[in-house]
N, C-alpha and C positions, 0 to 999 in steps of 0.2 A: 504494500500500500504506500508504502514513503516513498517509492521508485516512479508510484504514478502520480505524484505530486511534483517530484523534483524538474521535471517542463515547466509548468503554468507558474511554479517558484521562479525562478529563470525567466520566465517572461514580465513577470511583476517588477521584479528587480531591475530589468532590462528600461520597462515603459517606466516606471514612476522615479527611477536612479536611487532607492533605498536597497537596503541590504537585509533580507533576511535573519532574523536573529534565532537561531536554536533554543539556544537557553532563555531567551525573552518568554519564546512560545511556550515552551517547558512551566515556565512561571505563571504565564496566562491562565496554562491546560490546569492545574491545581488549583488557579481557584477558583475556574469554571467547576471544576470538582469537588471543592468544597460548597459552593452554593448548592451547585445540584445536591448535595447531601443534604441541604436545611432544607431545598424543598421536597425531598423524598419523604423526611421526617415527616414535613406539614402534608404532605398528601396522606402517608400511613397515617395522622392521626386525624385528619376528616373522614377517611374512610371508616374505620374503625371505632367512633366516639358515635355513641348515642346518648340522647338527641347530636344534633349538629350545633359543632361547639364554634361554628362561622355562619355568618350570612351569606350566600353568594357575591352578594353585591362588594363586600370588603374580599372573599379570598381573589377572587379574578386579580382583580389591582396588584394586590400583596404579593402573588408570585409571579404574572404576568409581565409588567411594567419592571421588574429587574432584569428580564430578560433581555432588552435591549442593553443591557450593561453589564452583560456578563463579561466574567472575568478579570473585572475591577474590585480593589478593594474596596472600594466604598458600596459596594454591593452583596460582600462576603458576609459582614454582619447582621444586613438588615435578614437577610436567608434564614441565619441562623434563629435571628431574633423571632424573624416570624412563626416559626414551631416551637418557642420556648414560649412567646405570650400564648399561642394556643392550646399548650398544653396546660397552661394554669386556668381558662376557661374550659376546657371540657370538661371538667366535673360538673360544672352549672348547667343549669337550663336552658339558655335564655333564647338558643333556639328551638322551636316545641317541635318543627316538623321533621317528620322522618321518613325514608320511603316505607316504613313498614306502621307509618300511621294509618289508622282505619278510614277508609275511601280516599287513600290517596292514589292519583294517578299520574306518577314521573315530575311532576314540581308541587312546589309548594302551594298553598294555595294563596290568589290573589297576584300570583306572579304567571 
């Protein structure tokens, strides 16, 4: 796989006159890998927590909208953070619906 990169690398370098950095990307790849860890977490605990310990309307934003910034540190925490505040609301209520609410059919209702 790295062999079918090394063209379109070599062409970049070529058009834009930058260089390539190994170790840059190396650095990037971790902490796109660390975010992606904070939102793995925040996905297994939406999945998982009954009731629903998020609203739709706040998780979309919350892990969406980092996405265009992945691989930044200033993106690394908010990941993290976002499954640590959610994990201190799932025990609460405060979202009532759930798919296994009586006549529920695939959303919430009023949504």
């Amino acid at each position: 796989m790295v062999g079918d990169l090394e063209g379109p690398v070599r062409f970049l370098e070529t058009t834009t006159g930058l260089v390539f950095s190994e170790s840059r990307f190396r650095e990037v790849m971790a902490l796109v890998n660390e975010q992606e860890e904070g939102n793995r977490r925040t996905r297994d605990l939406i999945a998982s927590a009954r009731p629903c310990p998020i609203d739709l309307n706040d998780g979309i934003p919350a892990v969406m909208v980092p996405q265009w910034h992945r691989g930044t540190e200033c993106r690394r925490g908010p990941a993290a953070g976002t499954s640590s505040r959610l994990a201190g609301t799932a025990s609460t209520a405060w979202c009532t619906w759930s798919p296994t609410t009586p006549g529920a059919a695939g959303s919430p209702p009023g949504r």
